[in-house]
SEFIZA-3560 file (N, C-alpha, C; in Angstrom, 3 decimals):
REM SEFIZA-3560
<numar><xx>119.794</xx><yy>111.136</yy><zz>95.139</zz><atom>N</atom></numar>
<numar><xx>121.201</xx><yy>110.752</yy><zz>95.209</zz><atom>CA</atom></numar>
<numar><xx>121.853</xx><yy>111.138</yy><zz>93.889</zz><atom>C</atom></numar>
<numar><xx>123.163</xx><yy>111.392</yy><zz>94.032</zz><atom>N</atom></numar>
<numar><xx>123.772</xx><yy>112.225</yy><zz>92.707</zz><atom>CA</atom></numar>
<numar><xx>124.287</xx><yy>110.822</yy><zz>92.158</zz><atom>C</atom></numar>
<numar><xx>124.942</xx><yy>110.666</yy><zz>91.012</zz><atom>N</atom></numar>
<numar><xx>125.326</xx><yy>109.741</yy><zz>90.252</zz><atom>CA</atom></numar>
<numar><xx>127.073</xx><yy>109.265</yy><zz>90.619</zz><atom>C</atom></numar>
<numar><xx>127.307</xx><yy>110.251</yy><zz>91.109</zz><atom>N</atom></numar>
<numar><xx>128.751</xx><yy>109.709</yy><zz>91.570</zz><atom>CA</atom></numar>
<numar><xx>128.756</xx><yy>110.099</yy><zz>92.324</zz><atom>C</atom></numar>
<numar><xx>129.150</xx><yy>108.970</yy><zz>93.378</zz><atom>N</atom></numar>
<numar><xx>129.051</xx><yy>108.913</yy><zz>94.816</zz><atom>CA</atom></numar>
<numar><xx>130.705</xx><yy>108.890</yy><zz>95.198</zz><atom>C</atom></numar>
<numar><xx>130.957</xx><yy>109.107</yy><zz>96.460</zz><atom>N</atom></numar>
<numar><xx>132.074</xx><yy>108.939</yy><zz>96.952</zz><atom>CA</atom></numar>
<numar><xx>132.126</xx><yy>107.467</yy><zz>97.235</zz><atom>C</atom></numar>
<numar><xx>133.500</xx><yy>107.230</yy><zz>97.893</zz><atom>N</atom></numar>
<numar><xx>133.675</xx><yy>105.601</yy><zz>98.391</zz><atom>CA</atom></numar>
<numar><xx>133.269</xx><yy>105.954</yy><zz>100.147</zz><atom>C</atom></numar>
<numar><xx>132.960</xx><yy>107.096</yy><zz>100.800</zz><atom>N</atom></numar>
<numar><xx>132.283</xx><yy>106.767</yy><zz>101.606</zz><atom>CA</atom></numar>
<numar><xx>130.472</xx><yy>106.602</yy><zz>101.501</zz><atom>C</atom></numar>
<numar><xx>129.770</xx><yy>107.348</yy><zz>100.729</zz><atom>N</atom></numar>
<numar><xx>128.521</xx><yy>107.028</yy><zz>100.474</zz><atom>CA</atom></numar>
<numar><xx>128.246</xx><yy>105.766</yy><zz>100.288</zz><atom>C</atom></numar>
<numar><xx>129.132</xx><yy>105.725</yy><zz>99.123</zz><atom>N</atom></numar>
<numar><xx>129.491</xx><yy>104.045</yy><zz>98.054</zz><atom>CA</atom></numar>
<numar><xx>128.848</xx><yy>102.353</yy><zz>99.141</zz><atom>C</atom></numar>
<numar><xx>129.980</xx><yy>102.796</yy><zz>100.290</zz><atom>N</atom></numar>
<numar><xx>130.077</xx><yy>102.442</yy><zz>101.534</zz><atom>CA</atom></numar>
<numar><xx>128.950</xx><yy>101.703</yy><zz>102.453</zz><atom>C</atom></numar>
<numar><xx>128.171</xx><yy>102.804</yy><zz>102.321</zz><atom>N</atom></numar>
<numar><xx>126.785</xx><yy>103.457</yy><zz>102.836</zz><atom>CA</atom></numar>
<numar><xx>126.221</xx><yy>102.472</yy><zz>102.119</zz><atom>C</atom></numar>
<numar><xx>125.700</xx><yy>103.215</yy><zz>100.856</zz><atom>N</atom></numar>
<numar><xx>124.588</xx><yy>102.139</yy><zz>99.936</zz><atom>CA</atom></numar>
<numar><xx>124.979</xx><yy>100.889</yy><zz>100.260</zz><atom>C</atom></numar>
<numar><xx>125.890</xx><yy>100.340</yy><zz>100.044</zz><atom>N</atom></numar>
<numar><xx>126.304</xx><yy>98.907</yy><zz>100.096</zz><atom>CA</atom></numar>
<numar><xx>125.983</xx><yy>98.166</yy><zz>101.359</zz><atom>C</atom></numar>
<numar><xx>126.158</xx><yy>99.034</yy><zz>102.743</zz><atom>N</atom></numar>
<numar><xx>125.445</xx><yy>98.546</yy><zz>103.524</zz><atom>CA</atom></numar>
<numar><xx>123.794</xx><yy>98.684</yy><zz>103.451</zz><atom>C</atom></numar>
<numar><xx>123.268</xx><yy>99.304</yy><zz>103.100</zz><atom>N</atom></numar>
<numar><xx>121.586</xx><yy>99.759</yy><zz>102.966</zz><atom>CA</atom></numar>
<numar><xx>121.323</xx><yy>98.651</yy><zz>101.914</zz><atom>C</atom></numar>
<numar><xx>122.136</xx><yy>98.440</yy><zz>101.001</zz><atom>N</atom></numar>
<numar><xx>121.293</xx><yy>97.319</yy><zz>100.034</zz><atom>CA</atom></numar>
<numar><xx>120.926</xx><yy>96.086</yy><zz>100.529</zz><atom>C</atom></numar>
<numar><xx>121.897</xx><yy>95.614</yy><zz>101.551</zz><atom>N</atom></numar>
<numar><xx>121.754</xx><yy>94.477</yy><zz>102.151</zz><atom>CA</atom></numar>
<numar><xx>120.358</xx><yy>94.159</yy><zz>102.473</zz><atom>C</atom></numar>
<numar><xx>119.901</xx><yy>95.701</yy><zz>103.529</zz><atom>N</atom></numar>
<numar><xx>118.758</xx><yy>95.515</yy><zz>104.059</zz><atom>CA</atom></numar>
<numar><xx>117.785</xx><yy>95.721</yy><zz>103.494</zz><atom>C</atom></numar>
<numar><xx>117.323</xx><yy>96.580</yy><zz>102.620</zz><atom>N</atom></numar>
<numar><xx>116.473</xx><yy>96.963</yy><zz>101.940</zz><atom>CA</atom></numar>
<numar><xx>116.689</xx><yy>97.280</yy><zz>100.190</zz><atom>C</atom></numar>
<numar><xx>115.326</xx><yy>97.824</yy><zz>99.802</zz><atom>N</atom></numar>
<numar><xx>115.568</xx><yy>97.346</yy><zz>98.621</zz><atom>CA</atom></numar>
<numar><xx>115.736</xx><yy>99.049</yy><zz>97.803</zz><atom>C</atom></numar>
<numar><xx>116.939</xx><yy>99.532</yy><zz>97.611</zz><atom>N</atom></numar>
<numar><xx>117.397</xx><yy>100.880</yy><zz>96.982</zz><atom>CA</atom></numar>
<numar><xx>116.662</xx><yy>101.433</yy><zz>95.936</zz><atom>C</atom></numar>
<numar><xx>116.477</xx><yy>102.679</yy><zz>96.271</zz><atom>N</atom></numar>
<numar><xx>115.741</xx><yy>103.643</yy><zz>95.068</zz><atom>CA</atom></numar>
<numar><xx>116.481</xx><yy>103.564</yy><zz>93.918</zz><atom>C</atom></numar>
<numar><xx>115.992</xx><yy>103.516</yy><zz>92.909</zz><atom>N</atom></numar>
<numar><xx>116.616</xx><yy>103.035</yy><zz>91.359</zz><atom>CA</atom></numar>
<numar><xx>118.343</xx><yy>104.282</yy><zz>91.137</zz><atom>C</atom></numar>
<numar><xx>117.950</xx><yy>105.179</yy><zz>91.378</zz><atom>N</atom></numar>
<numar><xx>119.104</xx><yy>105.750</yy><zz>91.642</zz><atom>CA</atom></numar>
<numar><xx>120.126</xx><yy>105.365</yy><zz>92.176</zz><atom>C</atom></numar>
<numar><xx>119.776</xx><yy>105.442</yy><zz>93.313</zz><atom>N</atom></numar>
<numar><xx>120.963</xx><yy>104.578</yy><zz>94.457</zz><atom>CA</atom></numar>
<numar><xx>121.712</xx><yy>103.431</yy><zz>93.639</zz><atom>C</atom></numar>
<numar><xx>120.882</xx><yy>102.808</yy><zz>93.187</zz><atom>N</atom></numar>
<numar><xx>121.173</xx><yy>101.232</yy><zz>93.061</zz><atom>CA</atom></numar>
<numar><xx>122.097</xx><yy>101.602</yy><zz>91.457</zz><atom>C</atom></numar>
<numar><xx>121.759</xx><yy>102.517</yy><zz>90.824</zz><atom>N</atom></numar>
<numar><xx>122.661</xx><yy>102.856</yy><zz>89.384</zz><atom>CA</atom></numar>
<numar><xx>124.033</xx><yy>103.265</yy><zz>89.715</zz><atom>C</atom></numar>
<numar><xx>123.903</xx><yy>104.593</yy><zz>91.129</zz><atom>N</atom></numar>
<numar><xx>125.034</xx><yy>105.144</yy><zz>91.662</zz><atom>CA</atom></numar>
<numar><xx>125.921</xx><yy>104.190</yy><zz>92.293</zz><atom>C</atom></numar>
<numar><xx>125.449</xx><yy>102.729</yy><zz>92.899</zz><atom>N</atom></numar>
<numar><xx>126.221</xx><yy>102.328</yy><zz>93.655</zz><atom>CA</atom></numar>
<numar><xx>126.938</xx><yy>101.594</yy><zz>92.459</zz><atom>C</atom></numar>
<numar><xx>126.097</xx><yy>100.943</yy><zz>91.593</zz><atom>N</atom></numar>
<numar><xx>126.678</xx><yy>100.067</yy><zz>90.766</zz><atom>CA</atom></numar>
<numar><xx>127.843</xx><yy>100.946</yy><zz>89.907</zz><atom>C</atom></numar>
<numar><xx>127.653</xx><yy>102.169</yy><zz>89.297</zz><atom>N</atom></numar>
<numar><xx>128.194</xx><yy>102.786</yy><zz>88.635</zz><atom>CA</atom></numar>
<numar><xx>129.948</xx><yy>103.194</yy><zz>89.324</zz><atom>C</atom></numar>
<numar><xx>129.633</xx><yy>103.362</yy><zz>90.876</zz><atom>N</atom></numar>
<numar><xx>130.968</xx><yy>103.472</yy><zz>91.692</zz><atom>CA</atom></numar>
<numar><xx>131.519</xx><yy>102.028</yy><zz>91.555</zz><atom>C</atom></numar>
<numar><xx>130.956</xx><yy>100.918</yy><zz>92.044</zz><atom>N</atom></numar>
<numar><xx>131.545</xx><yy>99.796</yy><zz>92.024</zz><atom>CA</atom></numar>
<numar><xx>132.483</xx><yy>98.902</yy><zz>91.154</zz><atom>C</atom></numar>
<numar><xx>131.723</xx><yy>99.561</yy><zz>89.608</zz><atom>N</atom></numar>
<numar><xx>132.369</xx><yy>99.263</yy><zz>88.459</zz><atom>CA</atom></numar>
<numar><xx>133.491</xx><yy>99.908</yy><zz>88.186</zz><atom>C</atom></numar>
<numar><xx>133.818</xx><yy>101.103</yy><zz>89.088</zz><atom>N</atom></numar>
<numar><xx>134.894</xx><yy>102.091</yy><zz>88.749</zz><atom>CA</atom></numar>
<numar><xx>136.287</xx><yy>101.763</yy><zz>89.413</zz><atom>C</atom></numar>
<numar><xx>135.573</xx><yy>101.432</yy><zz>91.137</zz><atom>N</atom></numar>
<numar><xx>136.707</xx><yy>101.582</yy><zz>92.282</zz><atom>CA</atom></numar>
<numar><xx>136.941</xx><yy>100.213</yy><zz>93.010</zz><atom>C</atom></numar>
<numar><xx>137.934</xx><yy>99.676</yy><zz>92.619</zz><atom>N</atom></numar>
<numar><xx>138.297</xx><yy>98.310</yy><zz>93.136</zz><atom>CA</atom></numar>
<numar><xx>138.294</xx><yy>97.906</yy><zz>94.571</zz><atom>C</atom></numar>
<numar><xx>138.762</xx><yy>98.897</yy><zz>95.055</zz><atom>N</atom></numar>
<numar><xx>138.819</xx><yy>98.799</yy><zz>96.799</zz><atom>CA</atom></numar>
<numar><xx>136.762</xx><yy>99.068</yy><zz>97.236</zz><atom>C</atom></numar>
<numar><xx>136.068</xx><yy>99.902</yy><zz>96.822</zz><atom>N</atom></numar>
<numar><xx>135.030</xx><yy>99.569</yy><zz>97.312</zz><atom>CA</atom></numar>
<numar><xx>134.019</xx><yy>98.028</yy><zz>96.536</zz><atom>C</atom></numar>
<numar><xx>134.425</xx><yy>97.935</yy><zz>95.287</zz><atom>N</atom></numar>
<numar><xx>133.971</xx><yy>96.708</yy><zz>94.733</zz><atom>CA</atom></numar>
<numar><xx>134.100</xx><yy>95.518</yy><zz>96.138</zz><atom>C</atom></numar>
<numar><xx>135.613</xx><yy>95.418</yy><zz>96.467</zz><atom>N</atom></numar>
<numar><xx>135.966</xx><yy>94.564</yy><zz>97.359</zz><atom>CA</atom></numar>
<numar><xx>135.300</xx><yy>94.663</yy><zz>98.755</zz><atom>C</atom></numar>
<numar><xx>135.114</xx><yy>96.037</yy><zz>98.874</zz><atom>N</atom></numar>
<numar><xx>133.831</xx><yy>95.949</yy><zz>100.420</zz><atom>CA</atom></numar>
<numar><xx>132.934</xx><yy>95.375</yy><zz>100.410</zz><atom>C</atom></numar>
<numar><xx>132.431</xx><yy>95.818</yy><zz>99.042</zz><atom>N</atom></numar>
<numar><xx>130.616</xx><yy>95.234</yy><zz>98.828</zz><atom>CA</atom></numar>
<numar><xx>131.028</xx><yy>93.762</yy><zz>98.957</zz><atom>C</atom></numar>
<numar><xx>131.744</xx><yy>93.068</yy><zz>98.383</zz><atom>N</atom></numar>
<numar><xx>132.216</xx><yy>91.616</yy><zz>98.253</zz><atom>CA</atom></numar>
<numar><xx>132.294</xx><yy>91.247</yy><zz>99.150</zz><atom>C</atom></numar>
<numar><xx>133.257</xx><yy>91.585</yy><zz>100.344</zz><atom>N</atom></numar>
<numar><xx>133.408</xx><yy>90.655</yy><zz>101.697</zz><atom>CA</atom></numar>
<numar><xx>131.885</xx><yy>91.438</yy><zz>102.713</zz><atom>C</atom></numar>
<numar><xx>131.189</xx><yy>92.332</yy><zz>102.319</zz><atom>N</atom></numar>
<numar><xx>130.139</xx><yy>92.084</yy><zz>103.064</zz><atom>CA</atom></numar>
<numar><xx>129.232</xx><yy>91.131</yy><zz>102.640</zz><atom>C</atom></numar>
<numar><xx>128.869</xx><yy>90.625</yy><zz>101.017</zz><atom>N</atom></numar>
<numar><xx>128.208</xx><yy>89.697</yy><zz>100.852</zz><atom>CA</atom></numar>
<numar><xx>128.418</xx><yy>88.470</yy><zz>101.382</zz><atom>C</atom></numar>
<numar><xx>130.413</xx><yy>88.422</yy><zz>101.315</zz><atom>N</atom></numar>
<numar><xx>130.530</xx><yy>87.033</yy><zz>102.046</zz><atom>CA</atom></numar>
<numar><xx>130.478</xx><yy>86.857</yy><zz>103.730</zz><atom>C</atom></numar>
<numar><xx>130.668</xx><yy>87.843</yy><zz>104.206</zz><atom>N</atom></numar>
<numar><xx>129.999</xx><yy>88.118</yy><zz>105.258</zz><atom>CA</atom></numar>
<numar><xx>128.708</xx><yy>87.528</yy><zz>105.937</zz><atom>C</atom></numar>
<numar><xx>127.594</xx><yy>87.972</yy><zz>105.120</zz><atom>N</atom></numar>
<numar><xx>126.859</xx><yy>87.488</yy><zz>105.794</zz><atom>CA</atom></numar>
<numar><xx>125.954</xx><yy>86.230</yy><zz>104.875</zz><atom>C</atom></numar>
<numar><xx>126.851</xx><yy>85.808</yy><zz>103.843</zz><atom>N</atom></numar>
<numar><xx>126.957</xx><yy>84.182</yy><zz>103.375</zz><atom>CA</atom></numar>
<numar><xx>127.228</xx><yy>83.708</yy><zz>105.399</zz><atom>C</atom></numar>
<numar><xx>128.081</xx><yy>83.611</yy><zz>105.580</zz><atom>N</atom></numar>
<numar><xx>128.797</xx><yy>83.170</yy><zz>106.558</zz><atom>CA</atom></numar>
<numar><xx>128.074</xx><yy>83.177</yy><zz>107.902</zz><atom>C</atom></numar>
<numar><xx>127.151</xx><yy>84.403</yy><zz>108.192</zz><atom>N</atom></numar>
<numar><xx>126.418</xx><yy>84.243</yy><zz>109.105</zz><atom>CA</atom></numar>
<numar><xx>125.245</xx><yy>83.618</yy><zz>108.860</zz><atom>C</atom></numar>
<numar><xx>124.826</xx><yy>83.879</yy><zz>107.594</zz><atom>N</atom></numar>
<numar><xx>123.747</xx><yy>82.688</yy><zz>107.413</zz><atom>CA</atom></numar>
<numar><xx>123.848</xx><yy>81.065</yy><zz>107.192</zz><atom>C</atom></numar>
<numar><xx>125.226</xx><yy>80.580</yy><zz>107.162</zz><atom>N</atom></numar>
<numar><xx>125.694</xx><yy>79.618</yy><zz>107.362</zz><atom>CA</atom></numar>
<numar><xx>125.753</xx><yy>78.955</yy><zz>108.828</zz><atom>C</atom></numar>
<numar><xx>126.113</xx><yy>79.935</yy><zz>109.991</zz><atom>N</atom></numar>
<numar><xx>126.368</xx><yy>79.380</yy><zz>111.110</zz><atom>CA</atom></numar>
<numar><xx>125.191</xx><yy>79.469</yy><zz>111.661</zz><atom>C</atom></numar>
<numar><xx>124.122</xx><yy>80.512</yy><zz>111.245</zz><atom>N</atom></numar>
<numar><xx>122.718</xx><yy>80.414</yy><zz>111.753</zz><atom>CA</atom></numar>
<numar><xx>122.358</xx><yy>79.222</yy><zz>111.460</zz><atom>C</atom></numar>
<numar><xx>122.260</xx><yy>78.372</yy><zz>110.342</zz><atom>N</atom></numar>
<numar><xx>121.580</xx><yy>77.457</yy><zz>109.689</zz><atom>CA</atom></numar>
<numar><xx>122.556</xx><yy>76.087</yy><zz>110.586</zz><atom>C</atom></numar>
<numar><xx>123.640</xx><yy>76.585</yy><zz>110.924</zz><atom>N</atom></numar>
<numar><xx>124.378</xx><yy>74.912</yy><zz>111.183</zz><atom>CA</atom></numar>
<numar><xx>123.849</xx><yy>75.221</yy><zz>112.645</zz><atom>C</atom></numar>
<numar><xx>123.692</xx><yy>76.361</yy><zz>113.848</zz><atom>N</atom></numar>
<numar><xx>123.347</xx><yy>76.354</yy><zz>114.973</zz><atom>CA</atom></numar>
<numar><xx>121.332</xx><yy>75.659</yy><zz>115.317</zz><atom>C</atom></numar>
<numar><xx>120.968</xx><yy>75.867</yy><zz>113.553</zz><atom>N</atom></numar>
<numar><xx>119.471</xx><yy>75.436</yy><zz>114.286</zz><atom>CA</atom></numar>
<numar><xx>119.202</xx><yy>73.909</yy><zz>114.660</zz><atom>C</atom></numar>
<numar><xx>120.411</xx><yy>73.164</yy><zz>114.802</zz><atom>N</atom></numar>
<numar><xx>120.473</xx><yy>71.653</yy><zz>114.933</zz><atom>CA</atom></numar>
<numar><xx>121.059</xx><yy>71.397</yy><zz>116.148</zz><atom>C</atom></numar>
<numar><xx>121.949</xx><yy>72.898</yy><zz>117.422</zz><atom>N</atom></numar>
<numar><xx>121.291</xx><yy>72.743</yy><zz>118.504</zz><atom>CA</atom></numar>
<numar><xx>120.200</xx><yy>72.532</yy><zz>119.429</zz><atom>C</atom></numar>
<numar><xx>120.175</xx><yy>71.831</yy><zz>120.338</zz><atom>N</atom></numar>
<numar><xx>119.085</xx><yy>71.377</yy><zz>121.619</zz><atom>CA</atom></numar>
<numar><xx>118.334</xx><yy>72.513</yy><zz>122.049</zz><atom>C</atom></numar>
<numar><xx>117.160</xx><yy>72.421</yy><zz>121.838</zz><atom>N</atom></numar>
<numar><xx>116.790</xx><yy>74.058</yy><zz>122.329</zz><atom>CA</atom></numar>
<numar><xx>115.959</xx><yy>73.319</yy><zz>123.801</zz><atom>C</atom></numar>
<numar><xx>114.706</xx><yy>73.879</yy><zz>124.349</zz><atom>N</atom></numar>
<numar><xx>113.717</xx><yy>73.432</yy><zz>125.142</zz><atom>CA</atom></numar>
<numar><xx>113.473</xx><yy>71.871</yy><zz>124.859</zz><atom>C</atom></numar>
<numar><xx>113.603</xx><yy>70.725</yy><zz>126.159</zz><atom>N</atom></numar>
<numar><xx>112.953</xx><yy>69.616</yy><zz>125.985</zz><atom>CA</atom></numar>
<numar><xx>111.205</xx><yy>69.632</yy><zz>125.747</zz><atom>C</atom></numar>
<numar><xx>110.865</xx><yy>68.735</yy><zz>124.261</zz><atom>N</atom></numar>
<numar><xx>109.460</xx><yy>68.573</yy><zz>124.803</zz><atom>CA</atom></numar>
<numar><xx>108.686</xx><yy>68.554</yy><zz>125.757</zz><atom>C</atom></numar>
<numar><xx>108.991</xx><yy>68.044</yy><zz>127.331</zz><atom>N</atom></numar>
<numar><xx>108.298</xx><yy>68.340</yy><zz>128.080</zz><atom>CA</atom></numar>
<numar><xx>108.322</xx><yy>69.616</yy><zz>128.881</zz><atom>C</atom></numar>
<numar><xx>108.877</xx><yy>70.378</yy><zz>128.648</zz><atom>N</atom></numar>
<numar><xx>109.457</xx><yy>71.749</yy><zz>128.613</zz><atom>CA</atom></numar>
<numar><xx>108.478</xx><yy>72.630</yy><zz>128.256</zz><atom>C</atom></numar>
<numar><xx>107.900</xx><yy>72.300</yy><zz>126.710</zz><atom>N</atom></numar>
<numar><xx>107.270</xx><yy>72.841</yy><zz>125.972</zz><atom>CA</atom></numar>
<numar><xx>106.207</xx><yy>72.853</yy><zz>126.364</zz><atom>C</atom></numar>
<numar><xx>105.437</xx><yy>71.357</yy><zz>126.750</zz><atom>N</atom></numar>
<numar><xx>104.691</xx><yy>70.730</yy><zz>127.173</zz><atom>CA</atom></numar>
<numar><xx>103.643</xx><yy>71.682</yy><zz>128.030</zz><atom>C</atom></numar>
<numar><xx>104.831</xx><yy>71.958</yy><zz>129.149</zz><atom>N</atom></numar>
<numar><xx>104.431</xx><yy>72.425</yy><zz>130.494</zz><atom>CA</atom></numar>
<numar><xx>104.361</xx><yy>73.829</yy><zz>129.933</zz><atom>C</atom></numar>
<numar><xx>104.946</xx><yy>74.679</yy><zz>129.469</zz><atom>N</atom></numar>
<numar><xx>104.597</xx><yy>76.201</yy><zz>129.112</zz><atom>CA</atom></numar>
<numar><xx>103.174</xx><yy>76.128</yy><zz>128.243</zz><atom>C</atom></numar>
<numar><xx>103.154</xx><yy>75.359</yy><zz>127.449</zz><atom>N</atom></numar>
<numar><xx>101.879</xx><yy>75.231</yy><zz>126.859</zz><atom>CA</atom></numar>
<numar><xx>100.200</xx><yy>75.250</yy><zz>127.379</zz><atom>C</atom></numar>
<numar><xx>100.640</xx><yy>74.262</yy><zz>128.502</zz><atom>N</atom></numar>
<numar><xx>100.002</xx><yy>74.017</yy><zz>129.435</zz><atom>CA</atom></numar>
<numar><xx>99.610</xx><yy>75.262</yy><zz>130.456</zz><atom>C</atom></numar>
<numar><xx>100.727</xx><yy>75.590</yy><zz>130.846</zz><atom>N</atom></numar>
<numar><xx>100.448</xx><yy>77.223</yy><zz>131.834</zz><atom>CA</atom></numar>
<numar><xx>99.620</xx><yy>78.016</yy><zz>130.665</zz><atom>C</atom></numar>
<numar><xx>99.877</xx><yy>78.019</yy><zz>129.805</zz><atom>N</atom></numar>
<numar><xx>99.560</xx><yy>78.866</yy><zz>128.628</zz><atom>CA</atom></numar>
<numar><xx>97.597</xx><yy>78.980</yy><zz>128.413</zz><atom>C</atom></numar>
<numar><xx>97.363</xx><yy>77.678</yy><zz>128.345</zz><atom>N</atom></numar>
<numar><xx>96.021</xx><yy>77.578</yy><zz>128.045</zz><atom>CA</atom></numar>
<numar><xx>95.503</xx><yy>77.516</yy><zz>129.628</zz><atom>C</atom></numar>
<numar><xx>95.557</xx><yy>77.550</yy><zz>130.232</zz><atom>N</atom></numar>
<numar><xx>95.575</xx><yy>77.396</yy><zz>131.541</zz><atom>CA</atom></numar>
<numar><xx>95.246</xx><yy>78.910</yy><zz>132.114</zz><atom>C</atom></numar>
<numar><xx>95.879</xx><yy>79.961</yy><zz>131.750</zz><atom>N</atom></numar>
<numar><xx>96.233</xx><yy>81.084</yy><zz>132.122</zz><atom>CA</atom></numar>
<numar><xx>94.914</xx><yy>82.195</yy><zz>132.027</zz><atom>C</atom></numar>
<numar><xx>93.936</xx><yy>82.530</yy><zz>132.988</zz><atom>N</atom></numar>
<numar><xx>92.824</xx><yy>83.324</yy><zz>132.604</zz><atom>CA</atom></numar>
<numar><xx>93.132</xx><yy>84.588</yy><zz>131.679</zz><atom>C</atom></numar>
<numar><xx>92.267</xx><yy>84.695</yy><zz>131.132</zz><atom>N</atom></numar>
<numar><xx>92.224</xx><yy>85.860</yy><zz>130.364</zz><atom>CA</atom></numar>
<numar><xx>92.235</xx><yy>86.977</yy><zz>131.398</zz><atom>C</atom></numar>
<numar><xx>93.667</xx><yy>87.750</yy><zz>130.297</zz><atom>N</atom></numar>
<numar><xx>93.417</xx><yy>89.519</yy><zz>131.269</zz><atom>CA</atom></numar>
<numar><xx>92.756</xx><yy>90.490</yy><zz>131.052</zz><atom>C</atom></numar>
//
C-alpha cells in the first residue's frame, strides 16, 4: 500500500480495520490520511460509533426470551437419544 491513500481507499482501510488486524503500512497510511482529511476522519468516527451501537443493542437484546427450558430439555433429549450415523 502506498503512503497516501485516497479518501476512497482511506474508506476501504477503515472499513477492513474494523475486521481485521492491518498490515503496518495500511495502518500508517490510514492514520496518516485521517490526520490530514476531516471528512474521512469523520467516516472512520461514525463507523466506530456505529458499531458501539450495534454492540449495544446486541447486548440489551441478549435479555430476550429465547427457548423455554423444557424446550431445551426435550432437544437435548432427542439429542442423546439419536443413534449414531
Amino acid at each position: 500500500m502506498k503512503w497516501m491513500t485516497t479518501c476512497k481507499e482511506t474508506t476501504e482501510l477503515a472499513s477492513r480495520a474494523m475486521d481485521e488486524h492491518l498490515p503496518f503500512a495500511d495502518r500508517v497510511a490510514l492514520k496518516l490520511h485521517l490526520a490530514m482529511c476531516k471528512n474521512c476522519a469523520r467516516f472512520a468516527q461514525q463507523l466506530q460509533e456505529m458499531r458501539l451501537q450495534f454492540r449495544s443493542e446486541t447486548v440489551a437484546d441478549d435479555d430476550t426470551p429465547g427457548l423455554a427450558q423444557e424446550a431445551r430439555q426435550r432437544i437435548a433429549n432427542k439429542l442423546q437419544n439419536k443413534p449414531n450415523s
